[in-house]
N, C-alpha and C positions, 0 to 999 in steps of 0.2 A: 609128274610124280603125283600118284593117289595121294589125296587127304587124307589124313588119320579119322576112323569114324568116330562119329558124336553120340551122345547121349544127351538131348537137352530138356534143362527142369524149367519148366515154367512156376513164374509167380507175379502177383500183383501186390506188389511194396508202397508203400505211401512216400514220395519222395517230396512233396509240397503237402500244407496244409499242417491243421494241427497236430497231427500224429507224426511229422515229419521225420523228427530229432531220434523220437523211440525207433520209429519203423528204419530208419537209416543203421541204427545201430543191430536190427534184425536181420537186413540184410547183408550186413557184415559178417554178421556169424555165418550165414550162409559162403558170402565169401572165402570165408578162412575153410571150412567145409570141402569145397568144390576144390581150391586150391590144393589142400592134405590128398583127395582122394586120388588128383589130377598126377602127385607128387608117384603115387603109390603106384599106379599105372591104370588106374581110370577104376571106372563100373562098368565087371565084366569083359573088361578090354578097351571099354572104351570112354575118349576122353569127356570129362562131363563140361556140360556148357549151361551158365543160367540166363534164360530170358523173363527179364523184367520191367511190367508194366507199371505205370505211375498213375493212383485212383483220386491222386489227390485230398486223401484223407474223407472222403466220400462214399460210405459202406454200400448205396445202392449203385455207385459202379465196379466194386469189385464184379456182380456178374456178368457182365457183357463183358468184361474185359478177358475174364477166365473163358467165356462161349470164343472170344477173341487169340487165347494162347490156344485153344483144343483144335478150333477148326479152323482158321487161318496161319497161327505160328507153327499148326502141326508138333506140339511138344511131346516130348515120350512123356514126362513125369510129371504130377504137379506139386507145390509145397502151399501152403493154404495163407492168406493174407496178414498180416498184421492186425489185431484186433477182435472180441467177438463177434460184434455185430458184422463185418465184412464177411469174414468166414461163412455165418450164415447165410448170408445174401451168395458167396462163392460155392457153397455147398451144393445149392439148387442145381448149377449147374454141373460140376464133378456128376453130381448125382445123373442128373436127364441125360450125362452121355458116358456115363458107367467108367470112368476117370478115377483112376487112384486118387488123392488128395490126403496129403500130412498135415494136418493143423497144428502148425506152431506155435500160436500165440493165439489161438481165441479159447481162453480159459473156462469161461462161464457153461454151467450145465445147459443152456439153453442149444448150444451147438450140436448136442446130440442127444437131445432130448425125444425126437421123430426118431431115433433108429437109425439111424445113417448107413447104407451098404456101403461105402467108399471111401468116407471119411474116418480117419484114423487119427487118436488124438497123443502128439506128446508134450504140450505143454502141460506144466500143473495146474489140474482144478483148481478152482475156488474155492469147492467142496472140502479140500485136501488139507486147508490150514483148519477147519475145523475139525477135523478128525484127528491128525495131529496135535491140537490142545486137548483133543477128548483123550488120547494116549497120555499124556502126560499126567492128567486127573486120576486116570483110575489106574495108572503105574503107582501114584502116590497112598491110593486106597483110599480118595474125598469120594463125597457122596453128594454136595448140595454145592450147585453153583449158580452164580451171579455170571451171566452173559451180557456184556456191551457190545454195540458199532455203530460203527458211523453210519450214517444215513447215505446208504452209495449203495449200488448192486454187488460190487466182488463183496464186501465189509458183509453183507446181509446174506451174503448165497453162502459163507462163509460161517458167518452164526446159524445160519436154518439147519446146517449141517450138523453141526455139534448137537444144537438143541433135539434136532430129532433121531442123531446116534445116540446122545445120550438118555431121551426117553426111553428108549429100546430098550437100556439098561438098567432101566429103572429108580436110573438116579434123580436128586431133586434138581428142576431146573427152573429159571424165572420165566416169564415172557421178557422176550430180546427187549433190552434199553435203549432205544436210538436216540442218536444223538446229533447234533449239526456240525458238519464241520469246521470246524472254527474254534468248538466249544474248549475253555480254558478254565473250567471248573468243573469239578465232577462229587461235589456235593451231597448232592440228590443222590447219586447213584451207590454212594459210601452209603448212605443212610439205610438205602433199598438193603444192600449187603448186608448191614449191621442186623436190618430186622429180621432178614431171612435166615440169621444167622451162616451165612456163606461162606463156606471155606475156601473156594477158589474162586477166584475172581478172573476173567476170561476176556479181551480187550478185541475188537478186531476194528484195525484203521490204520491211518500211519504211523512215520515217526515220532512226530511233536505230539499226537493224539495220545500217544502211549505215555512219552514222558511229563505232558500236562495230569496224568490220570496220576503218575509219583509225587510230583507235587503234590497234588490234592491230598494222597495218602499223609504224606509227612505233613502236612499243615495239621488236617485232624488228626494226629494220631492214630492210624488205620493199618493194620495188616493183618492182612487175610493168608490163611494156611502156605496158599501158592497164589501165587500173580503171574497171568504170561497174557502177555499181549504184541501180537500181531508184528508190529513195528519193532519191539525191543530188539530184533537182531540186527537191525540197520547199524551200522557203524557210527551216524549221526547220533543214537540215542545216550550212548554213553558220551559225544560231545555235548551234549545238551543238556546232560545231568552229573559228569561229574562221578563221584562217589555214591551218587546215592541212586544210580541205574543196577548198584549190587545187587547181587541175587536174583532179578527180575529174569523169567521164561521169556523169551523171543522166539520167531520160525524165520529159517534161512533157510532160501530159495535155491540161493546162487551165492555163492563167497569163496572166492579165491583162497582167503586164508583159513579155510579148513583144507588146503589141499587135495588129493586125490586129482581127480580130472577136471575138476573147477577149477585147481592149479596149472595145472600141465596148459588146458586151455586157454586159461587168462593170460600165461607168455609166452604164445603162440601168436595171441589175437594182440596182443604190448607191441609185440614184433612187428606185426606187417602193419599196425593203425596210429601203434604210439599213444595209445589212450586205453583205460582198464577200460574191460568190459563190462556192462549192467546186465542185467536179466533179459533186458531183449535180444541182447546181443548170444546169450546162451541158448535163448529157445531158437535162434536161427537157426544154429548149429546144432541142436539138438535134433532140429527135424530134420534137416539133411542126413546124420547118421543116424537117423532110423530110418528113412528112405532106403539109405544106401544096404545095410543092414539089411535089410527086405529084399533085396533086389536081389544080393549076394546069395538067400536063403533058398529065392527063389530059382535062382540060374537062369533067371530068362526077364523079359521087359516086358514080358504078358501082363495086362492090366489084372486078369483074372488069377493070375500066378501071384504078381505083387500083391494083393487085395489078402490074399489067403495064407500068406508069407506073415500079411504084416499082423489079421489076426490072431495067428498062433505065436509072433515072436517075442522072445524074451530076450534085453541088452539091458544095459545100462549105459543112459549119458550122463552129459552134467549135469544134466538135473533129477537126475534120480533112476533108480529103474523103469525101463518102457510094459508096461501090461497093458493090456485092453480088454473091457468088455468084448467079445466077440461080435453080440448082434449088433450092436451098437459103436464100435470103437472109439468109445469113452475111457479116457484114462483113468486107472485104478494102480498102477505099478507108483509113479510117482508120486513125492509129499514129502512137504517141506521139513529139515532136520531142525526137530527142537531143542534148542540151545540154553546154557545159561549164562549170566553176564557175572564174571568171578576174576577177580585181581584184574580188570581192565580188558576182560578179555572174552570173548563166546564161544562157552565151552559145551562141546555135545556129551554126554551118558547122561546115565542118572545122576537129575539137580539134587543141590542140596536143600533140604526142610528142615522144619518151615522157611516162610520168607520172614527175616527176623522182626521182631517189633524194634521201632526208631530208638526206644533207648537202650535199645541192646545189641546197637550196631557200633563197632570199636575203628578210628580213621585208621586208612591202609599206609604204611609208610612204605 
């Protein structure tokens, strides 16, 4: 009896090493992916299969190992590594042998910053939380802000963004505050505010980074027009603050409990792992159904087919709408929903203003 034909995706996953735990949970998504599509009755007709190489958290072996799925695993498809720096390094080759390539998870502008003919990007820039807070400013109608981050490349690709959309508009901006991670005063930076007179205040780092920055506020007596910072939508941050994470702007990536297909997908992925999903586990899944998505658009497995599929196409996954730069296949569809923290909870429209001053905030019963 014939075999049922195949469709096999190649990828290079980090299955040891420091990226282990994230990349593990990446290629889950992909799992759950392959498994739904397998359910439906394949890509195209046919059954999908993933083969996946282990880089060992090692970004200058993702390329050998991608020259390794093209011309000895013979893959039809590729889905792009765990990480920016990987990606990069897998890009080269995608590229030198004219290979589709979905960039899952390497966020940073630098992944397509050369132009990339092949590479097609749906995880969320970096770029993407900054424009996002820049949405939120000028929904409010502020004009002068105060930019924080952390001393890290997403934290900083993140603030260059804002700062230089928000030049564009004309609005007053500082030069970015950097800061160390760690840092559990923010002092200095209140002051900077105070002098600039700042109406918004703009945070990019983590969790603890955000909620040590409330602290500060409430020790000095400090509030600014709007606050949102980067980390507020974590779920930690209202652990860690209590009552007084009220009113703070956060951006959500990925969170199940806004529902929609974050939802759907989070007890899909419950189902077959037994463990909630994080955001790598989305971007897995994301890229596979925009893969698939392209494939479907295009009717056929042609790399030149898929390639032209994926820069015209328009979906939505979980993590937002897919657009692409065309020459470039730089994500522009995707970008994190800005949320605000109200009765215990992260809530998306229009936040409520100001962020109130401390002694005119009343305990929620």
């Amino acid at each position: 009896m014939a075999q049922d034909p195949v469709v096999v995706v190649g990828a290079v996953i980090s299955q040891t090493g420091a990226h282990a735990d994230l990349a593990q949970e990446y290629g889950r998504g992909l799992d759950l992916w392959r498994d739904e599509v397998n359910a439906a009755g394949g890509l195209l007709g046919r059954r999908v299969e993933l083969r996946v190489l282990d880089d060992g958290s090692q970004a200058l072996r993702a390329g050998p190992l991608y020259a390794q799925l093209i011309t000895e695993e013979k893959v039809d498809l590729l889905v792009g590594p765990y990480g920016s720096a990987a990606t990069l390094v897998a890009a080269s080759e995608s590229e030198r042998a004219r290979r589709v390539m979905v960039n899952g998870a390497g966020p940073a502008a630098a992944t397509h910053a050369r132009g990339p003919r092949y590479l097609f990007q749906s995880a969320i820039p970096y770029a993407a939380y900054g424009h996002a807070a820049l949405q939120a400013v000028t929904d409010a109608g502020l004009q002068r802000i105060l930019i924080v981050a952390r001393d890290e490349p997403a934290s900083r690709e993140a603030a260059e963004a804002l700062r230089n959309a928000a030049a564009a508009q004309n609005l007053t901006v500082n030069t970015i505050e950097v800061y160390k991670p760690g840092t559990l005063d923010y002092t200095l930076q209140v002051a900077r505010a105070r002098a600039a007179e700042a109406q918004a205040w703009v945070g990019f780092g983590d969790v603890r980074d955000a909620a040590e920055m409330v602290k500060t506020f409430k020790r000095l007596d400090y509030a600014p027009v709007l606050f949102f910072a980067q980390g507020a939508g974590h779920p930690r941050f209202i652990a860690l603050l209590g009552q007084d994470a009220e009113w703070s702007l956060g951006a959500v990536d990925f969170d199940p409990r806004l529902g929609g297909l974050a939802g759907s997908f989070a007890q899909a992925y419950m189902a077959k792992f037994t463990v909630p999903p994080g955001l790598a586990a989305a971007e897995g899944y994301a890229a596979g159904s925009v893969l698939g998505a392209a494939v479907r658009a295009a009717g056929t497995f042609s790399q030149e087919s898929v390639r032209a599929a994926l820069a015209d196409l328009r979906t939505t996954t979980v993590l937002g709408d897919y657009r692409v730069v065309a020459e470039s296949g730089a994500q522009i569809g995707a970008r994190p929903q800005v949320v605000q923290i109200r009765l215990g909870w992260p809530r998306p429209g229009p936040p409520l203003l100001p962020y109130p001053q401390w002694d005119e905030r009343a305990l929620i019963k």
